[in-house]
Every structure is written in structure tokens, then in C-alpha cells.
C-alpha positions as CSV (number, residue, x, y, z in Angstrom):
1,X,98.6,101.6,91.5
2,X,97.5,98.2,91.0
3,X,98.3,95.6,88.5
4,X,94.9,96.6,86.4
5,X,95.0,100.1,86.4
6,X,98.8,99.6,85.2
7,X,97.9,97.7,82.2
8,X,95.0,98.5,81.1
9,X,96.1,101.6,79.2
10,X,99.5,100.0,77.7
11,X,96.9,97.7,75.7
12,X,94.2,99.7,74.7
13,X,94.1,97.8,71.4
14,X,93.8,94.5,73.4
15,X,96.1,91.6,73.2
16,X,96.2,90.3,69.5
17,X,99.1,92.2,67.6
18,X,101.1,92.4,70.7
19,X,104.2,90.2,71.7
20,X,105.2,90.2,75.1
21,X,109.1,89.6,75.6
22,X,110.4,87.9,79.0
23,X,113.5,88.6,80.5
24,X,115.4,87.5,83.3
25,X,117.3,84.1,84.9
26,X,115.4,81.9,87.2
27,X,118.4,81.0,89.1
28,X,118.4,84.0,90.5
29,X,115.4,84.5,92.7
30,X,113.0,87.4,91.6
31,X,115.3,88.4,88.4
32,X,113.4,84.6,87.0
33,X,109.9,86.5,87.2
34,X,110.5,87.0,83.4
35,X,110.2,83.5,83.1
36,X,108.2,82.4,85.4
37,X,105.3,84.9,83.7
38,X,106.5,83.4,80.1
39,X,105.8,79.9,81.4
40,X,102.3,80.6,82.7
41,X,101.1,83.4,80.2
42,X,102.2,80.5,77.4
43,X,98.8,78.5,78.5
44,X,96.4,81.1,77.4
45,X,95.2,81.2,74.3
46,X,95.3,84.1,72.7
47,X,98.1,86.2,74.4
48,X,101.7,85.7,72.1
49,X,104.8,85.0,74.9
50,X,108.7,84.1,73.9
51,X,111.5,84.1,76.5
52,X,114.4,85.6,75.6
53,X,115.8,84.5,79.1
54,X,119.4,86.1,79.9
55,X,119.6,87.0,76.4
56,X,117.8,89.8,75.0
57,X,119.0,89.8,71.6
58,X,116.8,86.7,71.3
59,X,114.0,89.7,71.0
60,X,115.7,90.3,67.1
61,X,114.7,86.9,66.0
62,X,111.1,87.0,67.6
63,X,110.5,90.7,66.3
64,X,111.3,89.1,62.9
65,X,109.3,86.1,63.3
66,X,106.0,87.7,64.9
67,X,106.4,90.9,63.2
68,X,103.9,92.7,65.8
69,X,102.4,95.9,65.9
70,X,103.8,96.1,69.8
71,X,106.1,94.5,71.8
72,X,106.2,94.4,75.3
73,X,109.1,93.4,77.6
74,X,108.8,92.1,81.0
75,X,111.6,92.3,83.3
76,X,112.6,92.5,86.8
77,X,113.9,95.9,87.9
78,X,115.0,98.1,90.8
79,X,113.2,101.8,90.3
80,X,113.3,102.1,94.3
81,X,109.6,101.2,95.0
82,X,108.8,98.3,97.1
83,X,109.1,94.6,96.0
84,X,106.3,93.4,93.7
85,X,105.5,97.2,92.4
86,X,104.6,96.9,88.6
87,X,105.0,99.5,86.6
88,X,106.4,101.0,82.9
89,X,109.8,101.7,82.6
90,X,111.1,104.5,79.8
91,X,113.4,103.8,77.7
92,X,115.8,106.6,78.9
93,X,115.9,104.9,82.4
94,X,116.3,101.1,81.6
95,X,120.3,101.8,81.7
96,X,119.9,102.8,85.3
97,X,117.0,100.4,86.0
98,X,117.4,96.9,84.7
99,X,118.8,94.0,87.6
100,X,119.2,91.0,84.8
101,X,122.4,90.4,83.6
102,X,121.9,91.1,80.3
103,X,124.5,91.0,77.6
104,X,123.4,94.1,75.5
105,X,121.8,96.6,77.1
106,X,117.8,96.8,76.4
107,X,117.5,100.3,76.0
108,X,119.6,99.5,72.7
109,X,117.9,96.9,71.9
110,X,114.4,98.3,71.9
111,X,115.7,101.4,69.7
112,X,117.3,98.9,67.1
113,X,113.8,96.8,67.1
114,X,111.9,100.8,66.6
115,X,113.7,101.5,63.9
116,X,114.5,98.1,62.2
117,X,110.8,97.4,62.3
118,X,108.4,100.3,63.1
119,X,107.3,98.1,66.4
120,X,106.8,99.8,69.3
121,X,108.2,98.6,72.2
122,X,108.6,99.2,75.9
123,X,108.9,97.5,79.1
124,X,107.4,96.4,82.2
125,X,109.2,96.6,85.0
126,X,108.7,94.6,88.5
127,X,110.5,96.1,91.5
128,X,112.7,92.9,92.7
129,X,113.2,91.9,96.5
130,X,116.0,89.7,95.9
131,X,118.5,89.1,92.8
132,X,120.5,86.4,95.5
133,X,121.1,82.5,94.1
134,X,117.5,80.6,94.3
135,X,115.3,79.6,92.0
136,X,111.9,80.6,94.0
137,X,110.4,84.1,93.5
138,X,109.9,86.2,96.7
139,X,105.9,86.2,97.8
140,X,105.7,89.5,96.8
141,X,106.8,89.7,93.3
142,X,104.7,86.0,93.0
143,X,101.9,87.7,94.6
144,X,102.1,90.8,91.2
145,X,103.2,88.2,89.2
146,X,99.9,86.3,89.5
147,X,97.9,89.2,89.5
148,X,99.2,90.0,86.0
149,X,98.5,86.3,85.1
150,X,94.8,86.8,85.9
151,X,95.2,90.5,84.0
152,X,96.1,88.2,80.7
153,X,93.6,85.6,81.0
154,X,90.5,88.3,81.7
155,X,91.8,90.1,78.7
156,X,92.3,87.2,76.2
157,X,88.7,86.3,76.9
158,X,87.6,89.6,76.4
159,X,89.1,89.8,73.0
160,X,87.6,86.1,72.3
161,X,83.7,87.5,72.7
């Protein structure tokens, strides 16, 4: 499935009361996609990014703050596919599925934010290649990561017309 046909339905309101969430520590090779994706997807105008980094709970302050009608995480994952496979992750399996090291577990998370604030939330997972020390991500979780780049900045004009 490509990166297109894997978002396009998760946003079928478009991009304006959604917050996307990054997740993930660039030291450690592909788990940094999170904010490598926060970094670039902050340049376009018109899609709302904050990294929470290694620290999900972060997302309790930005939920607050944004107060949007959606949130969507983006993390790296291992769900068995190969490296650079996008795809949406239920809650029920983030236990299982999340590869950052993340101090309270998302799947928590996400059913605190649900509740606490009638935002619904879910995530985005990226099948890693490599969690191992290094800051670069491999080519083929860049290569997705990109094509979700250009996914943003197509739909943030869209919404602009």
C-alpha cells in the first residue's frame, strides 16, 4: 500500500483540526524518524507538528494547548513488514508494537487523551530497519519518510484553494 492510499482516508477532513504528534530518539537510527518528520513537516504552512521526542507524555500538554479535533502520532514501529512500510497501528497492538523507549506506554496515553479530551487519536506507524546507535535514518524509512513529506505539503495546499 503506498504512502497515499495510507493516508488519505485517516484525514478525510483534511489537515486543519488535526495535530500530528512525533515520537521517537534520533540517536537511535530509524527510531529518530519521529523527528526527523516533526522537523520537516514544521516548514509547511498549514499542517500543526510538536515533538514529544522520547517522551510521550509531552502529548498531555500539546492536547491541552491545541485542543484538536484529531491527533495523530507518528512513530517508528516493528509490526513485521519490511523497513519503510507505513501503516496505522490500533491501539490494542501499540503494547506489542512500539520500538521507542518510551517512558509510559502510548496505548495509555492515547486512552487518557480520548477520554480527558474527546480527541481522537491514533498512530502511524513506520516499520524500522534499525533501532542500533546513529543518528542517520536507513534509505528506506527516509525514502517513506519523504514520501509522507510530499503527502503533507500536497494536502496543505489543497486545503489553502
Amino acid at each position: 500500500m503506498s504512502v497515499a492510499e495510507t493516508l488519505d482516508p485517516l484525514f478525510p477532513n483534511g489537515l486543519s483540526n488535526t495535530l500530528l504528534i512525533s515520537l521517537g530518539n534520533s540517536l537511535r537510527k530509524d527510531d529518530g524518524v519521529g523527528p526527523y518528520l516533526a522537523m520537516q513537516l514544521a516548514k509547511i504552512s498549514g499542517v500543526k507538528i510538536e515533538n514529544a521526542g522520547d517522551r510521550p507524555e509531552r502529548s498531555i500538554d500539546f492536547a491541552e494547548s491545541h485542543r484538536p479535533e484529531q491527533i495523530v502520532f507518528l512513530d517508528a514501529a516493528d509490526f513485521g513488514c519490511k523497513p519503510g512500510t507505513l501503516r496505522q497501528i490500533e491501539t490494542s497492538e501499540l503494547v506489542e508494537r512500539s520500538l521507542s523507549s518510551h517512558r509510559l506506554p502510548l496505548s495509555a496515553l492515547i486512552d487518557w487523551i480520548e477520554a480527558e479530551y474527546s480527541i481522537c487519536c491514533f498512530c502511524l506507524g513506520i516499520q524500522a530497519g534499525s533501532m542500533q546507535l546513529g543518528e542517520e535514518l536507513t534509505p528506506e524509512v527516509t525514502q517513506t519518510a519523504e514520501h509522507m513529506i510530499r503527502w503533507f505539503k500536497y494536502a496543505a495546499r489543497k486545503e489553502v484553494k
